[in-house]
C-alpha positions in Angstrom: 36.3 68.3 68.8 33.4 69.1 66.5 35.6 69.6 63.7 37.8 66.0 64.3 34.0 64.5 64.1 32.5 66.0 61.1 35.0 65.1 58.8 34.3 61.3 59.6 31.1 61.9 59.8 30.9 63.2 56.2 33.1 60.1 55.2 30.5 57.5 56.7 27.9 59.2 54.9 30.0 59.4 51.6 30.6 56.1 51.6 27.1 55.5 52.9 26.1 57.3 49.8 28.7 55.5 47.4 27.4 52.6 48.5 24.2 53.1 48.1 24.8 54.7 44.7 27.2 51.2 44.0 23.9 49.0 45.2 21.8 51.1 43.0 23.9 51.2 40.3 24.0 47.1 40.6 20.2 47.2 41.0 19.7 49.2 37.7 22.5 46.8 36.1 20.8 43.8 36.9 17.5 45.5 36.1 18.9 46.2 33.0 20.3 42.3 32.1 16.8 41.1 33.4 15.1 42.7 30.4 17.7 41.9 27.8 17.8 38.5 28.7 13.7 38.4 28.7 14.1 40.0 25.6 16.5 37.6 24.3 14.0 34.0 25.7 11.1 36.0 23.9 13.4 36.5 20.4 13.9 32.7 21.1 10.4 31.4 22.3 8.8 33.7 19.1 11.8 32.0 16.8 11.1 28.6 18.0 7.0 28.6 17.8 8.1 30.0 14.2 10.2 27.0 13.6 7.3 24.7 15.6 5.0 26.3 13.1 6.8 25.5 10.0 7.7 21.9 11.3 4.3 21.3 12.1 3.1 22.6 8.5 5.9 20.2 6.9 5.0 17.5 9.6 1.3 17.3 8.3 2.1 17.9 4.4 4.4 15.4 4.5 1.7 12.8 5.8 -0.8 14.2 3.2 2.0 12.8 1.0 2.8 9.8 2.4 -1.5 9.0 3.0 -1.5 9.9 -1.0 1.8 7.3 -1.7 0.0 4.6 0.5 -3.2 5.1 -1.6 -1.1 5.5 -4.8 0.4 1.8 -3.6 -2.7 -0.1 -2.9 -4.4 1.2 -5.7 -1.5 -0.8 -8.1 -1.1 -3.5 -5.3 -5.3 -4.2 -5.9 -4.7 -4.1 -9.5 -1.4 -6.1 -9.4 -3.3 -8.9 -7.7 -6.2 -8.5 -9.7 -4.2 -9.4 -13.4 -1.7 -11.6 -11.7 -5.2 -13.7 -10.9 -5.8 -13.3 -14.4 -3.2 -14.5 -15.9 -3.2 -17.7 -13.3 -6.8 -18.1 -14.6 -5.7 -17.6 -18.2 -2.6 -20.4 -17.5 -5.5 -22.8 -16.3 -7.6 -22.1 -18.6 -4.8 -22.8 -22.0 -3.7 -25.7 -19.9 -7.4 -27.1 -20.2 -7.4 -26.0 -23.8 -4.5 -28.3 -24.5 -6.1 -31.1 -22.9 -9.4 -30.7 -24.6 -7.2 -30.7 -28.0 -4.9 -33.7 -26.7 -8.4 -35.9 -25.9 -9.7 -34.6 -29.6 -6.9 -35.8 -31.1 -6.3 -39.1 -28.9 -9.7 -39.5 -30.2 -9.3 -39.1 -33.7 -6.4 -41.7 -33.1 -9.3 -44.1 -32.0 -7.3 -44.2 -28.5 -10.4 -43.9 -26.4 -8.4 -44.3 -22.7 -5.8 -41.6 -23.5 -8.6 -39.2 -24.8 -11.0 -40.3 -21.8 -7.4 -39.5 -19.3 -7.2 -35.8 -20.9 -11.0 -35.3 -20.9 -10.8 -35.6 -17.0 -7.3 -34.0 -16.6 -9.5 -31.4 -18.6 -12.0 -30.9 -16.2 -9.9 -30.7 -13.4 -8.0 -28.3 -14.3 -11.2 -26.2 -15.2 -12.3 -26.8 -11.5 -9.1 -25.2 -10.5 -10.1 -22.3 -12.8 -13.4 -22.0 -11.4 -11.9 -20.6 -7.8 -9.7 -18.0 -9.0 -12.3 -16.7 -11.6 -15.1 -13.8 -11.2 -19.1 -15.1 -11.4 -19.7 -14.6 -14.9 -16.5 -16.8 -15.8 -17.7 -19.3 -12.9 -20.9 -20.1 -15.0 -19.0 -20.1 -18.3 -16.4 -22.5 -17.1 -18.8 -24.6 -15.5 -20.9 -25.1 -18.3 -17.9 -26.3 -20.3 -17.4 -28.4 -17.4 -20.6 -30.0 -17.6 -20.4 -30.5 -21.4 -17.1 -31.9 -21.5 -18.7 -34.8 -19.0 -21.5 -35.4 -21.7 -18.5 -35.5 -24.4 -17.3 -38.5 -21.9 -20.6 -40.5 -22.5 -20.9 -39.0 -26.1 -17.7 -40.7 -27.0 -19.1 -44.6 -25.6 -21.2 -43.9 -28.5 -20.7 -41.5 -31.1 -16.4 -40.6 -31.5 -17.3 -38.5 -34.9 -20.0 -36.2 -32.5 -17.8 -36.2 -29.5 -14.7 -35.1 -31.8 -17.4 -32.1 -33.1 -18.2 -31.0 -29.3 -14.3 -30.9 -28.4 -13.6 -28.7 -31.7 -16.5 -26.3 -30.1 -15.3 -26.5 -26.8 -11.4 -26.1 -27.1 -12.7 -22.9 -29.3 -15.4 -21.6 -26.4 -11.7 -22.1 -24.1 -9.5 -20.5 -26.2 -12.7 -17.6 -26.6 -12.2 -17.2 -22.8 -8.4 -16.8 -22.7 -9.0 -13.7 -25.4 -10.0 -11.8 -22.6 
């Protein structure tokens, strides 16, 4: 009877062994995958902070650019506004030329009304100059301003002397519109 039990015996224990060797050998096996696959996310997390790296780097160059653009913009926009209120003053200001040299030549025509109509048209279309122009034109167009109102009581009196000051003022205009 002891040799019917030691061959089963040494079958439980071979396959006692098998399976442990079977479990091990799935152990090491999974062991194995375990690191390949940490391997593999590491491959991946090092690619990706690469690419997060570079992104970033394009990211902030690219709004270096676009801050530069923006400044680029404003800068022209500024100037942009600053000659279109020129040219708005300079408008103004020939319209008031021509109606300095309409009154000087309603004048000379010995129509008094007509000339006294374009003297005021004259000034208030040199008020309207005033607010879009810098200080040092503000004084300058106010004094012709406040001259072309003494041309208005000149003329009561004197037409010859009041022609004289609209010759100099239409030219102290037309000075200002050379700018």
């Amino acid at each position: 009877m002891s040799s019917s039990k030691n061959p089963s015996g040494k079958i439980v224990l071979i396959l006692l062994l098998v399976l442990i060797l079977v479990g091990v050998g799935l152990g090491v096996g999974y062991y194995l995958s375990l690191v390949r696959f940490d391997q593999k996310i590491n491959k991946l997390n090092d690619r990706y902070e690469d690419f997060e790296g570079k992104y970033e780097m394009v990211l902030s160059s690219l709004d270096a650019d676009l801050r530069e653009i923006k400044a680029y913009i404003e800068e022209k926009e500024g100037k942009a506004k600053e000659e279109t209120d020129m040219l708005k003053m300079m408008s103004v200001l020939l319209k008031a030329k021509g109606e300095v040299i309409s009154a000087k030549l309603s004048l000379s025509r010995q129509e008094r009304s007509e000339s006294l109509k374009n003297m005021n048209a004259a000034i208030a279309v040199l008020k309207d100059a005033i607010e879009l122009a810098d200080e040092a034109m503000k004084e300058k167009i106010e004094d012709i301003r406040l001259r072309l109102a003494t041309v208005i009581g000149i003329m009561e009196v004197n037409a010859y002397k009041a022609q004289q000051e609209l010759e100099k003022l239409w030219r102290e205009i037309d000075a200002l519109t050379a700018r």
